[in-house]
N, C-alpha and C positions, 0 to 999 in steps of 0.2 A: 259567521261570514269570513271569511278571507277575501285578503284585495293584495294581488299579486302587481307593485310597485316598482320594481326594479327590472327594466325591459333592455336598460341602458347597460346591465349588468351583464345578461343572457335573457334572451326572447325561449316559451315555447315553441317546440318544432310543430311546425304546420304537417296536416296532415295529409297533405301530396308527398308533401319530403319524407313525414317517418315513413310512409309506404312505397313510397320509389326506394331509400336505402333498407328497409328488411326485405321488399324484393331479391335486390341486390345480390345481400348476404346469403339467404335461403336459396335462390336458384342460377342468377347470372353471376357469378361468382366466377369466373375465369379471372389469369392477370392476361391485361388487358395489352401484354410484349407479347401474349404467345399466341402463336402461329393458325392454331387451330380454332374451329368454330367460336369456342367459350371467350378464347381471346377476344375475337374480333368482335361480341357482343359486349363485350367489358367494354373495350375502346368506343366502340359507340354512343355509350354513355356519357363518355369523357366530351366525344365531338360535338354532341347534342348540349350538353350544358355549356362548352365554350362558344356554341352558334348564340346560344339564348342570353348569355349574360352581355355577351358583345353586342346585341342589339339591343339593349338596355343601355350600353354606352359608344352605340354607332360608332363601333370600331370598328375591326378584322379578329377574327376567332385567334387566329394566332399570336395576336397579341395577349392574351390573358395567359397567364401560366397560375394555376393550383399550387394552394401552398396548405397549411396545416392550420391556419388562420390570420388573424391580423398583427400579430405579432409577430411569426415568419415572414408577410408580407413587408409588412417595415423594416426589417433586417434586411432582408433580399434585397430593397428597391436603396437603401442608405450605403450597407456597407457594399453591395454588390457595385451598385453605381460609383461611388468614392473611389472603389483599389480599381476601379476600371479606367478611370478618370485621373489617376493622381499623376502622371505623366504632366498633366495639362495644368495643375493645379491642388492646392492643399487647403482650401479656404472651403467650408461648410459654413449655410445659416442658416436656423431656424428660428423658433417662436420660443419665447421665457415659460411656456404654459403645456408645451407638448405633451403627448403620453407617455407614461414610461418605457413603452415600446420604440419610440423613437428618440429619446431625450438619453437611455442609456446604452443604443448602440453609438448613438452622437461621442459621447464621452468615451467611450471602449476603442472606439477612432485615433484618438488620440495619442494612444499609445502606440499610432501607425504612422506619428508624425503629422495628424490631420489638426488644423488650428480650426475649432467650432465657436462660432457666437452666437446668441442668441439676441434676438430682438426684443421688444417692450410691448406691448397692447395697454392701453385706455380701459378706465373702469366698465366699458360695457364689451370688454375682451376681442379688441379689436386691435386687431396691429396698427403699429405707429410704423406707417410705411417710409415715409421720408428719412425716418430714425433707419428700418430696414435697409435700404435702398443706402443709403450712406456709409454703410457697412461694407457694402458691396468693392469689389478691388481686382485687379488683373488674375487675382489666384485664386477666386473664385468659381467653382466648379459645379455644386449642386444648392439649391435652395430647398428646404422641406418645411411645409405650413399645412395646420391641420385644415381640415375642412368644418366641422363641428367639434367643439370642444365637449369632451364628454363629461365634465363634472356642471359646466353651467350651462352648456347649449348654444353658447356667443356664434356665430356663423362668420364665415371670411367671405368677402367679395374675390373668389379665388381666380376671375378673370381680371378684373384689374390687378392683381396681385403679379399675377403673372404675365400680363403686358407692361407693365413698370421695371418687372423686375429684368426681361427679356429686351429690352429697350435700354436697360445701363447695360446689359452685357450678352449679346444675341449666342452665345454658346451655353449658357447655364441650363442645366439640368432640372424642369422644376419636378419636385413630389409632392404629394399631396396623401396624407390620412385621411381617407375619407370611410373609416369605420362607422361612422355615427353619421355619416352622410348618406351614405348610397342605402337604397331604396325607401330614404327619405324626400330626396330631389332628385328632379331629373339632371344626372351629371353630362356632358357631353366632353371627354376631357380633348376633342380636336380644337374645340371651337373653344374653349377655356384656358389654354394652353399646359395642358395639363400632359408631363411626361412621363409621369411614373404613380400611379394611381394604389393605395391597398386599401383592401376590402375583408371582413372575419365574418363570416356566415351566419354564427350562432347570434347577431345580433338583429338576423331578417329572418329569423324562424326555420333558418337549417341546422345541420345538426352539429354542433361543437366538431371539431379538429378540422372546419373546413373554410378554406379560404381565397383570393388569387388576387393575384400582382397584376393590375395593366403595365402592360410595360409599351410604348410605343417601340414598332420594329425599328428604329431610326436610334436608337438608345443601348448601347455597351454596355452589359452586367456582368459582371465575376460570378459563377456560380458560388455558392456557400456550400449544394452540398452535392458531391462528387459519386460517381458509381456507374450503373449501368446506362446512362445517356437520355436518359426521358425525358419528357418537354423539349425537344431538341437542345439537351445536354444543358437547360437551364436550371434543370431541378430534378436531379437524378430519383430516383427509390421508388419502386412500386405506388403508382397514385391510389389513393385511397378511393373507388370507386364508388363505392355506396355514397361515403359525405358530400363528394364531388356532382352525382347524382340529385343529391336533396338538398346541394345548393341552387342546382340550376332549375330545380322547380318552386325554388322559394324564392330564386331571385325572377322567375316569371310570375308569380304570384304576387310578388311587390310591384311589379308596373303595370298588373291588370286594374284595372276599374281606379288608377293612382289616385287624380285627385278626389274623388268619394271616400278614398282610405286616409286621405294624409289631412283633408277636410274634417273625418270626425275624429283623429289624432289629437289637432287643434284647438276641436273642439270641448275635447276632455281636459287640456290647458286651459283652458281660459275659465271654465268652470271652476276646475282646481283653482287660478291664482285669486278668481272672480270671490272666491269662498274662504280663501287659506287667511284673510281681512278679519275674518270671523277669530279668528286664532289669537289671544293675546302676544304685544313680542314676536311678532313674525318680520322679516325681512327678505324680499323677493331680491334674490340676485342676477345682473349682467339680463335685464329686463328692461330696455330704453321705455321713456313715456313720452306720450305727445298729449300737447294742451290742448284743448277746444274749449275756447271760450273762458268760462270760470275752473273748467274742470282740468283735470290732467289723468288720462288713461294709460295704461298699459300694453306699449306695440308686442301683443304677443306674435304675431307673424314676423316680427324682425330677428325671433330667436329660432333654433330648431322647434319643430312641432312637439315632442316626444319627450323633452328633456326639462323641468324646474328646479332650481334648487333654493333652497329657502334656509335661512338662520333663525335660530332661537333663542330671544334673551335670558341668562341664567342657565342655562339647561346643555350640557355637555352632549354631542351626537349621539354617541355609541350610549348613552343612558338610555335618552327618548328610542333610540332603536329597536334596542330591544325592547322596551316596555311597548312599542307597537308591536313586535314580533308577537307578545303575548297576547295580543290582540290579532292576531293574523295580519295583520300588515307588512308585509316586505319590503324596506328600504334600502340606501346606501347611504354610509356615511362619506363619500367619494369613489375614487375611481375604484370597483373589485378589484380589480387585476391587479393593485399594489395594497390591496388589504391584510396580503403578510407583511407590510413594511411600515407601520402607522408611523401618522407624520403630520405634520402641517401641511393642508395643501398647498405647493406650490403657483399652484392657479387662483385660488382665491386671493392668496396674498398678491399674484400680478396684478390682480382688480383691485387692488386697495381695499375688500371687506377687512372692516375694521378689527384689531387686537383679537378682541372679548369675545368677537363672533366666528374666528377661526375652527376652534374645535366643537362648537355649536350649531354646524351647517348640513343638512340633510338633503340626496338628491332624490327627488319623485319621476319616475318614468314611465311610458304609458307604451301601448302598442297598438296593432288594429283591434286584438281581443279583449282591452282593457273596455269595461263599460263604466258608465254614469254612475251607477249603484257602486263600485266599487272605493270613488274618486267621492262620492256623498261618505259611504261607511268611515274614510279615512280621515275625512275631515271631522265629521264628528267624535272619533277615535282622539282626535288631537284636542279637540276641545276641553273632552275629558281628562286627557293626561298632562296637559302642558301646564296650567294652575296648579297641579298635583306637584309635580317635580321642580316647575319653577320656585316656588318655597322654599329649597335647596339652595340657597345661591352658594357659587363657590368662590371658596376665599382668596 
């Protein structure tokens, strides 16, 4: 059996999307600037998918602009917004735990004269808003805070975040990652005050290099990348119409029948942490508990649905990894996307998980495809292997 664990990584493509983009590629294959019939069928795709993803976040279709994922996304909306804004101001803030995607164009900044700081979060990876907020100064121009953290799942109350912050200073820019967020919850970024929104595809069951920036029309971007004027001259290069395609049926597909999908998401967490107990040496991370009575449980709905991360005593990550891998198991030892750069995580250490248990920390991810059987195989997979390797202890 295989139990395919890592959804937080990359999700399979749903099968509306692989079939809307080989579509695509085999027959409507026009570019979607030119003139004639193929064109104007190309572009229709592009318009169909910005009508659908915008009522997903009750906006205006022209406010999304396509990008190549959420990593373009977060450059576009950081540095794009910054050299737009630096007139007004040179002060950026975000969060001590961000993803690399936004944490190293933050620093790349700098060398444009941009002063970045970053704020603190609480062991249950929560911003220390008053800490934030005190930060905050005349030259202060954009604020960037994740919406779900993708190594432990911690969630941000991103509307009071953003009425506190809009309130010490009614001109700030706010952005928001909400990679690991959207088509998790329902985002509404007017009513959350949400100015600059990104989004990467491949992690709602479209097909990798596909992405888009909310940007509110009310909002000044520097283009990043310049040429023949697309997206009205926000995001020049031929749009990739297939990915752009089989986003917008994977982002309608994440808000049909939502809460029955994000309900047995859930419920494959709670299972999971309900069983992971079983596990000698387990530690559930950035998982608040509430008391009842004698007992103390586990608020799993305080954290993203989708996301666990759990520590191993003795037991070094990338060991237990692979030794699941040889079990069909697919994990992460943290965030992929910086898996060419091994390191301590930045994010667990903002949480205070202890020394011993840094490089001993495993994330579990789940999706609508992941079943029961999968999330039972795993754990007893770990039952089996954890006593094996924990023997090992390292010196």
């Amino acid at each position: 059996m295989e139990a395919y664990l890592d959804n937080a990584a990359t999700t399979r493509v749903s099968e509306a999307a692989s079939e809307t983009a080989l579509k695509i590629m085999r027959e409507d294959y026009g570019n979607p600037s030119s003139k004639h019939i193929k064109g104007f069928e190309a572009e229709q795709y592009i318009k169909k998918s910005a009508e659908i993803i915008a009522n997903t976040l009750k906006c205006q279709p022209k406010e999304i602009i396509f990008t190549s994922g959420g990593t373009e996304s977060n450059n576009m909306a950081l540095c794009g917004a910054a050299l737009a804004m630096k007139r007004s101001g040179n002060k950026i803030i975000s969060s001590c735990f961000e993803h690399a995607s936004v944490y190293s164009p933050l620093i790349s900044l700098k060398d444009f004269d941009f002063n970045v700081e970053f704020a603190p979060v609480d062991e249950m990876g929560h911003i220390k808003l008053d800490e934030l907020l005190n930060m905050i100064d005349d030259q202060t121009t954009l604020v960037s805070i994740m919406y779900v953290n993708n190594e432990v799942g911690a969630v941000q109350n991103i509307a009071e975040i953003s009425k506190a912050v809009k309130a010490k200073k009614s001109d700030i820019v706010f952005h928001v990652d909400a990679i690991q967020a959207y088509g998790k919850y329902r985002i509404n970024p007017k009513k959350e005050g949400i100015d600059l929104l990104s989004v990467s595809g491949h992690k709602i069951h479209a097909p990798k290099g596909s992405g888009f920036l909310y940007a509110d029309e009310k909002i000044k971007l520097r283009p990043l990348i310049y040429g023949g004027g697309q997206q009205k001259n926000r995001r020049s290069g031929t749009e990739n119409v297939p990915a752009i395609a089989g986003l917008g049926e994977a982002a309608r597909e994440a808000y049909e029948d939502f809460d029955q999908k994000i309900d047995h998401i859930y419920s494959l967490k709670k299972h999971f942490a309900e069983r992971i107990n079983e596990v000698q040496g387990t530690h559930l991370n950035a998982i608040p508990k509430t008391v009842n009575g004698n007992s103390c449980d586990l608020d799993i709905n305080a954290t993203a649905p989708h996301i666990v991360s759990v520590s191993f005593d003795k037991i070094k990550a990338e060991v237990l990894l692979h030794a699941l891998e040889e079990k069909g198991v697919y994990v992460s030892s943290g965030s992929a996307c910086s898996s060419n750069h091994p390191g301590i995580s930045s994010t667990l250490q903002a949480i205070g998980v202890k020394k011993e248990l840094l490089d001993s920390t495993l994330r579990f991810s789940f999706s609508r495809y992941t079943t029961m059987d999968e999330i039972d195989y795993c754990i007893d997979v770990l039952k089996e292997l954890v006593p094996i390797y924990s023997k090992y202890t390292r010196k």
